[in-house]
C-alpha positions in Angstrom: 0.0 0.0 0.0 1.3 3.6 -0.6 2.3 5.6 2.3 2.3 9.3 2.1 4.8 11.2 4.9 4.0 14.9 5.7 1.3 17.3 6.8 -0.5 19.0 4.0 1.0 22.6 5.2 3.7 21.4 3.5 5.6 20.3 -0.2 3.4 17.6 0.4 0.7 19.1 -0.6 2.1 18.3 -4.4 1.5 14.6 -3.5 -1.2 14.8 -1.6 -3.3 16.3 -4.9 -1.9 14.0 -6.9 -3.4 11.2 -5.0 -6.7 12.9 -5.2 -6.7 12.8 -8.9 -5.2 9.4 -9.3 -8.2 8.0 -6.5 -5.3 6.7 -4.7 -5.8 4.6 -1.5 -3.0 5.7 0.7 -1.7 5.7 4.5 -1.3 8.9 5.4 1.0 9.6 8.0 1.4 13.8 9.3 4.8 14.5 9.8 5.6 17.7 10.8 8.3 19.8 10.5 10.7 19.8 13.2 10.9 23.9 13.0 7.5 24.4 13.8 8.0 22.5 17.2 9.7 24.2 20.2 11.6 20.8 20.8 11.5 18.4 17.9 13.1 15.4 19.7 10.9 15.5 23.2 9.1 12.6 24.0 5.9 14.1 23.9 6.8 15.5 20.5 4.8 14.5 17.4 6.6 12.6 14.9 8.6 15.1 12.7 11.3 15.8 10.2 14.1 15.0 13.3 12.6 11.9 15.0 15.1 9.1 14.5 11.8 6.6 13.4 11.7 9.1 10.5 15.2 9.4 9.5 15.2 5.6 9.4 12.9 5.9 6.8 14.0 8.9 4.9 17.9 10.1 6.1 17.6 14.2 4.3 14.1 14.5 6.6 12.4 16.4 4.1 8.9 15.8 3.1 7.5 15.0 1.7 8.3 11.2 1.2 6.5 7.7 0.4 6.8 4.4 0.3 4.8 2.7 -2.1 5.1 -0.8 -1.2 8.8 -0.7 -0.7 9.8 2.0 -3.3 10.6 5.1 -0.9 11.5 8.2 -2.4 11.8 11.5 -1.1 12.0 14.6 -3.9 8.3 15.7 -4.4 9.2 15.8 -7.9 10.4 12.4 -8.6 7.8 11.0 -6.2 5.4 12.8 -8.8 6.6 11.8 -11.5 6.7 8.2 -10.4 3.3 8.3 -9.0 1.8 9.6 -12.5 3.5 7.2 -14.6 2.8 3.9 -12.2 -1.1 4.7 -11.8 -1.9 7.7 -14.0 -4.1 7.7 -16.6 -4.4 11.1 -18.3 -1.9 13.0 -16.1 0.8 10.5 -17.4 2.8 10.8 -20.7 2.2 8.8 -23.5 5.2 8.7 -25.1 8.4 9.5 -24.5 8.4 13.1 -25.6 5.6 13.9 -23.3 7.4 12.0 -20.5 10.4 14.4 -21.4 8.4 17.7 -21.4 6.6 17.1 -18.1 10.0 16.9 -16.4 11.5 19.7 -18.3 8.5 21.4 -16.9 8.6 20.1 -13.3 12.2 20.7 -13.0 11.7 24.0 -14.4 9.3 25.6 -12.0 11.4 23.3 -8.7 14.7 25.4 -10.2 13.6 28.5 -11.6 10.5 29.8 -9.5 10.0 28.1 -6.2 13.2 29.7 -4.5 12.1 33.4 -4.9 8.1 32.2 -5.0 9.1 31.0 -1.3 10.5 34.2 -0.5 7.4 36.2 -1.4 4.9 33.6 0.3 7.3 33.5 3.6 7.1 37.4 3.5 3.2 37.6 3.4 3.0 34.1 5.9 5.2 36.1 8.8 2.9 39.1 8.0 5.8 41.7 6.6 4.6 42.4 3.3 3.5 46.0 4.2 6.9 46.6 6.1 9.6 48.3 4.5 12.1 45.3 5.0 9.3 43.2 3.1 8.2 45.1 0.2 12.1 44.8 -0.4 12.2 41.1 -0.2 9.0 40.9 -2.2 10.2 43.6 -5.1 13.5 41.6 -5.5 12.0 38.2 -5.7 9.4 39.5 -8.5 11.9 40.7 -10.2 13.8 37.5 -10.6 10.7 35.8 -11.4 10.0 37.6 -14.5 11.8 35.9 -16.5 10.5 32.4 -15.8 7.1 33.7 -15.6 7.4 35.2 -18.8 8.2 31.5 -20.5 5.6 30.5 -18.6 3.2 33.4 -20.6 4.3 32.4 -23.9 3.8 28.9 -23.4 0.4 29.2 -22.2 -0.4 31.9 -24.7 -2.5 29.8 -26.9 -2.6 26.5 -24.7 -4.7 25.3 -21.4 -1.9 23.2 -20.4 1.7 22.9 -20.5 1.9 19.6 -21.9 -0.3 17.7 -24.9 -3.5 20.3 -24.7 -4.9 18.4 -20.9 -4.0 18.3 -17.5 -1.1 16.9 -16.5 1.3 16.1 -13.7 3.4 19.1 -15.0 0.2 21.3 -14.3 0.4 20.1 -11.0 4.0 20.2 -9.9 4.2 23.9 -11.8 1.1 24.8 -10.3 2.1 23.8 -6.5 5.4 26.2 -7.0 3.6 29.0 -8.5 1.2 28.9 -6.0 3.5 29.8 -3.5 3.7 33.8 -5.3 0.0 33.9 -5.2 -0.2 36.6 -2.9 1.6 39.1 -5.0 -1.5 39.8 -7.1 0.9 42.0 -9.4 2.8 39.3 -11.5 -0.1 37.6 -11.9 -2.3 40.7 -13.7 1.4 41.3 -15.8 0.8 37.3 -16.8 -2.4 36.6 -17.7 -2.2 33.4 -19.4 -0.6 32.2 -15.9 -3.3 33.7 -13.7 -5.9 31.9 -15.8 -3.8 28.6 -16.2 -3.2 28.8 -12.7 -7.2 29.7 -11.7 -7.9 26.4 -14.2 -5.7 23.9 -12.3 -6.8 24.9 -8.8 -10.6 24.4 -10.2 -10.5 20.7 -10.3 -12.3 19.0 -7.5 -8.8 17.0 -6.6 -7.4 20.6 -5.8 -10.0 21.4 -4.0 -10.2 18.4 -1.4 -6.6 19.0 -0.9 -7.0 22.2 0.0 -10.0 21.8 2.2 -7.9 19.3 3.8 -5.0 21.3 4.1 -7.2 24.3 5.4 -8.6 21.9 8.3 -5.1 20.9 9.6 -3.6 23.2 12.2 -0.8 25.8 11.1 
């Protein structure tokens, strides 16, 4: 059976939706992580990214990580990736072209958006957007994402999707790291086609349990 490792206020939110859309029977099993906890290794303290059970299981302590029957992996990516093409049906690719663009894709928005899309979401999460310190943070890592977000735009000028005109695991694992510059409202109305894009793949009713989910579980 697969087992799913991490709380949904967390990367693994990216598996987490992707089970939704497969209709994946899973284990879940919240681990938390260890900075949220004022002391990660107390015996009272929830499992987390520092318990030694964990690290037994996954050694970096990063989630989110499974094991699907014996197969552990912990990159959200590659747990994605492998996920879609073991049990997927149209977020898989069909050939090997597809299977190429999907990781060019995933890899792209893991390497070229999530680092500075962290920054901005971090900024608004601790509540310093409207601080002077903030609106620093949150102008510089805009202006590194232009670039990458204009790609993004001229891809998704005249298609839904990124890959083969439907929904795919790249939507998803693109859509998880853009997500995270939702807040800044302004690089969104300067990239339309990614607003909309974005706006499409967060429709779907797998998104949406996900999120209800992740909205349910204490921050």
């Amino acid at each position: 059976m697969l087992t799913i490792y991490g709380v949904y206020r967390s990367r693994a939110t990216r598996t987490l939706w992707l089970a939704e859309e497969l209709d994946l029977a899973f284990k879940h099993v919240p681990v938390i992580q260890a900075r949220r906890l004022a002391d990660p290794l107390a015996d009272d303290a929830p499992t987390n990214t520092l318990t030694p059970s964990y690290l037994a299981i996954n050694p970096m302590g990063t989630i989110p990580c499974i094991d699907d029957d014996g197969m552990v992996l912990y990159e959200s990516m590659a747990i994605n990736l492998y996920l879609a093409r073991k049990y997927g049906t149209s977020v898989a690719p069909t050939d090997a072209a597809e299977d190429a663009y999907m990781m060019q894709w995933s890899f792209f928005a893991a390497t070229e958006i999530e680092a500075n899309a962290l920054k901005i979401s971090s900024t608004f999460a601790e509540g310093l957007a409207d601080t002077d310190s903030g609106r620093a943070v949150i102008d510089v890592a805009a202006r590194m994402l232009r670039r990458p977000f204009r790609v993004l735009e001229q891809h998704l000028a005249d298609r839904d999707y990124l890959v083969g005109n439907r929904f795919t695991v790249a939507d998803l694992n693109a859509a998880e790291v853009v997500r995270y510059a939702q807040a800044h409202t302004p690089i969104f109305d300067a990239h339309p086609a990614v607003k909309a894009w974005l706006a499409r793949c967060q429709s779907r009713p797998a998104f949406k349990a996900m999120w209800d989910a992740r909205t349910a579980e204490p921050s």
